[in-house]
N, C-alpha and C positions, 0 to 999 in steps of 0.2 A: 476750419482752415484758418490758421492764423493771418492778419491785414496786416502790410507792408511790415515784413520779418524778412532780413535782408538772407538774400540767397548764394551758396557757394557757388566758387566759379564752377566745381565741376556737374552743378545741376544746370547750367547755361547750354551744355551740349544737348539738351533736348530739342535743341532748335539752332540747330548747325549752320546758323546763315549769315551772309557776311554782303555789304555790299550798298547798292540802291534797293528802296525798296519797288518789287514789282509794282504794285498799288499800297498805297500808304492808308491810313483809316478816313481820310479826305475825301475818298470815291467813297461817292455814297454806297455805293454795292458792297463794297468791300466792309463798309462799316456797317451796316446792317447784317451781314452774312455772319460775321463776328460777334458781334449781339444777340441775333439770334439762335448760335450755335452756343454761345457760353452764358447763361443764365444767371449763376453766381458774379462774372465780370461783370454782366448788365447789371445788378443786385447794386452793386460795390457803385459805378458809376451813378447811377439815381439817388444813391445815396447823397454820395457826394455833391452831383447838383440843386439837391434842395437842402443839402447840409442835414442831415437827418443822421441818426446812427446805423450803423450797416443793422444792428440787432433786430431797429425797430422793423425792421422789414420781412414778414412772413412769407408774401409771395411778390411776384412782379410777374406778371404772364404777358405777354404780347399777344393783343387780340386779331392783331391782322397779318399772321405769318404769310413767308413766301414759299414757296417748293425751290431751293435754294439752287442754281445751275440752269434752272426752264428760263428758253426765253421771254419775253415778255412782246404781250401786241399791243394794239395802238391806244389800248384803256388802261393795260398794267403797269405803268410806269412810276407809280409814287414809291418813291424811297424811306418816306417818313415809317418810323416805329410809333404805335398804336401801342397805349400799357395799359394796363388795370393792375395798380398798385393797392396791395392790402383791402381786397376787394371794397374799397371806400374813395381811392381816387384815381382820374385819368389822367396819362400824362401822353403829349405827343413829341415824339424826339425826332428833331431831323437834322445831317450834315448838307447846310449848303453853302459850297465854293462858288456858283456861280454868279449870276450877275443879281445884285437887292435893287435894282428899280422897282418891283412890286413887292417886293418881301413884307414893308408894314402893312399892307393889305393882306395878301395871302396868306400870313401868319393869322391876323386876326379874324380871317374866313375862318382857318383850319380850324381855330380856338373855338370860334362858337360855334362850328360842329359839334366839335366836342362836349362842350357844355351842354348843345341840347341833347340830354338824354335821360330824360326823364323817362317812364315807363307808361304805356296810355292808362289810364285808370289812376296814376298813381303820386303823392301828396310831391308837392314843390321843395318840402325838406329832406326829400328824397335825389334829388338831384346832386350828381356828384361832382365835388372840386373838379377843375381841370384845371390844366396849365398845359403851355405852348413851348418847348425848350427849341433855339433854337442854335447848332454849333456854325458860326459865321465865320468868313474870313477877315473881316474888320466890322465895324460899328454900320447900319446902316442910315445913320445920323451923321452930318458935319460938323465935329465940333466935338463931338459927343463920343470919349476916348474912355471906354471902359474896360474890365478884362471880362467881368459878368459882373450883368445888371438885372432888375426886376422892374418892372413896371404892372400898376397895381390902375383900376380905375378908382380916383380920389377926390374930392372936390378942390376944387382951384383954388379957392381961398383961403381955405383954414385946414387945406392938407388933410380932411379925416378920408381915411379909406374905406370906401362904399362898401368892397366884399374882397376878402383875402382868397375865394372861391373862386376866381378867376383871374388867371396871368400868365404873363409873357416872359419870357426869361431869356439871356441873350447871351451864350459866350464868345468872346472877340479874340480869336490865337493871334492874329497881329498885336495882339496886346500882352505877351509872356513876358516881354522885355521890360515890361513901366511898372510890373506889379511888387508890391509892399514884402517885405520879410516875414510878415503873417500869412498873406498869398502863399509864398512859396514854402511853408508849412502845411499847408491845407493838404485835403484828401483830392479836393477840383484840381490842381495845379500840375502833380504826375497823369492826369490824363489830358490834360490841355497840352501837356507836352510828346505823350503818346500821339495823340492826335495829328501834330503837326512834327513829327518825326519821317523824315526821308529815306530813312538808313539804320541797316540791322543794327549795326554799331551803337549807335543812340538808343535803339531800344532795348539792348543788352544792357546799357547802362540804369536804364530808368527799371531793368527786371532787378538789378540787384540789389534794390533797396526794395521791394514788395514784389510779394505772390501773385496778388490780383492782376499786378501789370505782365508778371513771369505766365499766368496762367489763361490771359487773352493774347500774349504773343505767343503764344503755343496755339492756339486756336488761328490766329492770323497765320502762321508758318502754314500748317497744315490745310486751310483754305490755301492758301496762294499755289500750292502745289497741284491743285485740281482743273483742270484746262478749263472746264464747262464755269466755273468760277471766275479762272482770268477771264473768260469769250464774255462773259459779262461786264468785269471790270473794263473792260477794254470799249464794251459797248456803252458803259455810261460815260465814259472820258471822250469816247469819240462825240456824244451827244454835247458835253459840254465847251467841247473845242467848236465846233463847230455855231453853239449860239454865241460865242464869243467872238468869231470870225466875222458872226455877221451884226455885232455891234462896235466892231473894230472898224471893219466897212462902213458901215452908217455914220461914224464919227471922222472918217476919213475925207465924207466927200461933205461935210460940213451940216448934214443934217439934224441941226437940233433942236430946231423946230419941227420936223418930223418927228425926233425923238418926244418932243413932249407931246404933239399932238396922238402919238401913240399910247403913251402910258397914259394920256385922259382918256383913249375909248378902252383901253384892258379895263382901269376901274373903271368905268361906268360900265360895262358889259359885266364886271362882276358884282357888282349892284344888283345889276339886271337877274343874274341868274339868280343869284341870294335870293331876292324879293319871289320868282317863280318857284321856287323850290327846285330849282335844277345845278343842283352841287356839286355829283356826280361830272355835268356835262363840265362844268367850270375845271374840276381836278382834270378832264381830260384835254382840255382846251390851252394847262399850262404846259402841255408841251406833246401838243399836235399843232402844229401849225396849221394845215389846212384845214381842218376842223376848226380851228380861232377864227380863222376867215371868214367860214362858213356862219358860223353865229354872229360875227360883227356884221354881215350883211343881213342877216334873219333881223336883227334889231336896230337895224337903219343905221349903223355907225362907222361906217366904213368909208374912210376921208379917204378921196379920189387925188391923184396928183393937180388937177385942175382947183381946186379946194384950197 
């Protein structure tokens, strides 16, 4: 299948829509479901974020599918895609729109899960790359204005990098607008813009310069049209409105010293689990709230109003 081979208008009507979109590739569900359903788009996209040639890439398989439409209970909720790329590396991909107060933590959990996967019995040089992608709504840095960036662990002083076998990758869509004429060349650039695409319109535009993006808005068409699909879209967007509500709240009534006395017991309770071996509990802790409570008080962390 030929990569970005511009397309006639009359092959556009495969996907007869016009409009807002119901859910854009921003919900996490919806961009996972997509992903998952188009194999080759996924291909093309990992490509492009680690700049690689679409050629070099033999397989990409996602090790931790979903039964795409089920709903989900109070443990299944990560949205992150799990990959075994050219059965030699891992990569974790995740869209999150919502709020990065814990994001450089939780990213760097995710990662060194990842990383440990060595096999029992078996040699250290056997451990596979991993890397953390993560698609953001801006930088979760102040200050720190990139469109995608890499972060490597290095030494501080003479900048040598410890191991290329390990990192974090970060794309910023608030950032379309500031990027370079090389940027807006690249393979990353038409999906940064997919991405943050509202409206059929726009992406009827960005299908007529490439297949790959002609042939995951067909996959996106066709998802969006499945109810059990939307009932989920709908269910992550309501999750996400609603943590937002309630740090909109929080910031209302001036709590921000609450705020940070919170984000000091999250990391320290995910310290905590780290160190126990209980990661599992931690993935389910990011968004069970009663369950978070439940372990902040298990581990004496849990600041009283009186406090």
């Amino acid at each position: 299948m030929p990569h970005n081979q511009p397309l006639k208008n009359s092959e556009l009507s495969v996907f007869p829509a016009s409009g807002k979109l119901p859910y854009s590739l921003t919900n996490d569900y919806m961009f996972r479901a997509v992903l998952q359903e188009n194999n080759n788009g996924l291909k093309h996209l990992i490509a492009a974020l680690l700049d690689i040639p679409y050629k070099d890439i033999s397989s990409c398989v996602i090790i931790n599918p979903i039964i795409l439409g089920e709903s989900f209970g109070s443990k299944t909720v990560i949205m992150d895609i799990r990959i075994l790329l050219n059965n030699n590396r891992l990569i974790n991909l995740e869209m999150q729109m919502g709020s990065l107060a814990f994001w450089p933590n939780r990213s760097l959990l995710y990662l060194c899960r990842l990383f440990s996967n060595l096999s029992k019995g078996a040699d250290y040089d056997q451990i596979l790359p991993s890397v953390h992608i993560g698609i953001l709504p801006h930088p979760p840095f102040p200050g720190v204005d990139e469109f995608y960036s890499e972060y490597l662990m290095m030494n501080q002083k003479n900048l040598h990098v410890f191991t290329r076998n390990f990192s974090l990758r970060m794309l910023c869509l608030n950032q379309l607008e500031n990027v370079s004429e090389e940027v807006c060349s690249s393979e990353l650039y038409p999906w940064a813009k997919l991405f943050s695409a509202t409206t059929w319109e726009e992406i009827h535009m960005l299908a007529r310069n490439s297949e790959t993006i002609k042939n995951t808005a067909i996959t996106m068409y066709q998802l969006s049209a499945e109810e059990k699909i939307r009932l989920q879209c709908e269910a992550r967007e309501r999750y996400e409105h609603d943590q937002a509500s309630l740090i909109r709240e929080g910031n209302k009534q001036g709590h921000k010293k609450g705020i940070e006395q919170a984000t000091e017991q999250i990391n320290k309770l995910a310290q905590l689990l780290h160190s126990d071996g209980r990661i599992d509990d931690f993935f389910r802790s990011t968004t069970d709230h009663a369950f978070q409570q439940e372990l902040l008080k298990e581990y004496h962390l849990l600041i009283t109003d009186s406090e």
